[in-house]
N, C-alpha and C positions, 0 to 999 in steps of 0.2 A: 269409687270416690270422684267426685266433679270438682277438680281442681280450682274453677270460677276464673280461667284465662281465658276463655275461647275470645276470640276477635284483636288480643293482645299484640304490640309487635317486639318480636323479640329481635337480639342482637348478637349472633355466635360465634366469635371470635378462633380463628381453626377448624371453623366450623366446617371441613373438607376432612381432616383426621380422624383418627379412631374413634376417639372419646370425643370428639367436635361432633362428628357425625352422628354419633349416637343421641346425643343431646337433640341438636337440631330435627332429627325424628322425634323424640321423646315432646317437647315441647308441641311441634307441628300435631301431633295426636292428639291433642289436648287442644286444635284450633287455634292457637297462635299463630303470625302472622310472621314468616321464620326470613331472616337475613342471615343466610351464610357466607361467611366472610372467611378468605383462606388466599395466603400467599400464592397456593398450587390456582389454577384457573379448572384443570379439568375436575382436579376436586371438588372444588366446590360447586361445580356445574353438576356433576355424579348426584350431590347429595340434596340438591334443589331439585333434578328431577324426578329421585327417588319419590323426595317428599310430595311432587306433584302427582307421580303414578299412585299415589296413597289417597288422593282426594285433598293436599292439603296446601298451603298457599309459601310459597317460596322466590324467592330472590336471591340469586347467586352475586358475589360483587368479590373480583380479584383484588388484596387490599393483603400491602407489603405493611407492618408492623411496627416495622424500624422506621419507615417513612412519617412521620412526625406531622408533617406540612400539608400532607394527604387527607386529613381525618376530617379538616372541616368537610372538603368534596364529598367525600364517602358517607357521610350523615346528614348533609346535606340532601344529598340525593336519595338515601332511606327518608327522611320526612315526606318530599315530594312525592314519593311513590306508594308509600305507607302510612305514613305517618309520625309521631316520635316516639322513641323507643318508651316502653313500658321494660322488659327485662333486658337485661347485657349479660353475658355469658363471656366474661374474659378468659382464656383459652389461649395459651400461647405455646409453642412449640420449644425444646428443652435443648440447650446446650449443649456439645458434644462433651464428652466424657473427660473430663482433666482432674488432676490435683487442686488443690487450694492455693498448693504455693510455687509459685515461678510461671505463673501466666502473666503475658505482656496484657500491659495498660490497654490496649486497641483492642482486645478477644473482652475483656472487662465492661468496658464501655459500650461496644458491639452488643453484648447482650442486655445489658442496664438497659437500652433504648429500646430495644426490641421486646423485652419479659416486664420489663416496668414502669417505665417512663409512658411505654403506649397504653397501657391498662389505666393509668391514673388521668393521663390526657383524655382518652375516650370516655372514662368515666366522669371526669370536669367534664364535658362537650354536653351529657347527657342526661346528665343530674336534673340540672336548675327545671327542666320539665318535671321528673318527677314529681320533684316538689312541691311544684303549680299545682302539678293535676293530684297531690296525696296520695301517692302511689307508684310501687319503685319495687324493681326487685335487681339486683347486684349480687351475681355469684362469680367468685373465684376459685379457677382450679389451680394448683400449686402442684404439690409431690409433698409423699410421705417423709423427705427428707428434711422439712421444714420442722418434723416433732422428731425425728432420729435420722439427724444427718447420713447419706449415704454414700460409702466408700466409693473415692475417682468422681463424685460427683460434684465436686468446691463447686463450682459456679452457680450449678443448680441449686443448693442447697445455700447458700448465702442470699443469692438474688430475691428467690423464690419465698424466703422468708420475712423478707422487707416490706412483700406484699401483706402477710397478716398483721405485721403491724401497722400498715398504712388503711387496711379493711378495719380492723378493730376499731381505731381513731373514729371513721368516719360513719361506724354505724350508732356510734356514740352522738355526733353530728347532725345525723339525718334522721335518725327515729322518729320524732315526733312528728314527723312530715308525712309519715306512711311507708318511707322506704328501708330495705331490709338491707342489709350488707353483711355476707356469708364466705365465707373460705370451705372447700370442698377439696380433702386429700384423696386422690387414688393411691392404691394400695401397687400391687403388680395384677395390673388388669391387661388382657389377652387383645394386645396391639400391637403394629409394626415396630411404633418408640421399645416396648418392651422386649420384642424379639432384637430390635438394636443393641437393647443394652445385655441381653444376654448373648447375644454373639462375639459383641464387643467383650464380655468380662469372658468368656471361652475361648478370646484366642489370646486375650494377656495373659490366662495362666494355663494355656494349652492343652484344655482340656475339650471335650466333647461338650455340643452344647447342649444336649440331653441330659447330660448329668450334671450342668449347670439350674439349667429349668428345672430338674428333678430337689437339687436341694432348696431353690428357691421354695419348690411350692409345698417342701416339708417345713418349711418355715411358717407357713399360713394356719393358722387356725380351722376351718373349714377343708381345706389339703386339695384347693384347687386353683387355678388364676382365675380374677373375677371375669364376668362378661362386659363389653362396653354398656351393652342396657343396662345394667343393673345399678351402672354408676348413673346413667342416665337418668334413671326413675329417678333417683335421689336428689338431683338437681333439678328436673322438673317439680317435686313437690317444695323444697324450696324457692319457686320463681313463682309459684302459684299463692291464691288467695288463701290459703288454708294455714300457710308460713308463716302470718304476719306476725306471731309472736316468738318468731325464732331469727333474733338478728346479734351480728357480734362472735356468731359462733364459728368454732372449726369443727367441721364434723368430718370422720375418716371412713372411707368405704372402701377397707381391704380386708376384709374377707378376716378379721383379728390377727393380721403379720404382726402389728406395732405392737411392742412389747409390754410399752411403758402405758401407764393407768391416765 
């Protein structure tokens, strides 16, 4: 299937991580025109010149999240180079593991900036072009805990959730303009965050963390952890021209772990 992106410039947000990387390939294969953007530098550098030994066009750009005051520089300098973005791929990295109740105001705030306040600032930054030019593609990756919150995870699971209602709103907004606005859940897909978090949950209740993964992935529907591609595909076809009639939505790609209908 010919997605109708090729020459696009995309925007990948972690685009250095698991599921950032996979994307940022995913998209680059389909000829977009790939800015991978990641707090890590070597990461991001890795996965720009993956994408270049592939034949395909990449720009690496170290870019802290929480830095607020950063954003015009950093998109400023994707236009001159590229152009304006055509797809944004917000991708943020997950809070460490806490309760809901009795974290300080600073750990709160600290992430608010970092998981959401930067997703909506970049996405204002980058809009108003879409709109010009009638055509937009805005995906956000969250966590599955936004449709069943998950245990030790308060932050992520409050924060993360504020984005689909801030996406919903605004693909109400922008529709008629050409631009899509999407929410994308992973499930427990086969990355370093997830190995985090299962190590993490194996030494709080002290157990092996083989027989943590093992009851994880008896949980899944399909009875395996997903692949980072596989998420990727699915966000690539939403960033493409083929999507255009799919905005508003939250679509889950974990393998049917979530329970609920």
């Amino acid at each position: 299937m010919q997605l109708g992106i090729e020459g696009k410039v995309g925007l990948v947000l972690g685009g250095g991580g698991g599921l950032g990387s996979a994307i940022a390939l995913a998209l680059a294969a389909e000829g977009v025109k790939v800015v991978v953007a990641d707090v890590n530098e070597e990461a991001a550098s890795r996965t720009a010149a993956t994408i270049a030994a592939k034949g395909g066009t990449a720009l690496a750009r170290t870019w802290d999240l929480a830095d607020l005051a950063s954003i015009e520089t950093h998109v400023a300098a994707i236009e001159a180079q590229f152009g304006q973005v055509d797809i944004l791929v917000n991708n943020t990295g997950g809070p460490p593991p806490t309760t809901a109740f009795g974290q300080e105001t600073a750990l709160w705030r600290k992430h608010f900036e970092s998981m959401v306040l930067s997703v909506i600032a970049i996405t204002d930054r980058v809009l108003p072009g879409m709109r010009a030019r009638q055509w937009g593609r805005i995906v956000t990756s969250t966590s599955s805990g936004v449709v069943a919150p998950i245990p030790n995870l308060g932050i992520s699971n409050a924060l993360r959730l504020s984005l689909v209602g801030w996406s919903k709103t605004l693909a109400r907004e922008v529709g008629r303009d050409g631009v899509t606005v999407n929410i994308v859940l992973p499930g427990r897909i086969a990355t370093d965050r997830i190995r985090f978090l299962d190590e993490a949950k194996a030494g709080r209740e002290q157990r092996p963390v083989e027989e943590v993964s093992a009851e994880s992935t008896a949980a899944i529907a399909v009875g395996r952890y997903g692949r980072p591609e596989e998420y990727a595909d699915a966000v690539a076809f939403l960033a493409s021209d083929r999507a255009g009639y799919i905005t508003g939505s939250t679509i889950r790609i974990d393998g049917g772990l979530i329970q609920s209908i």
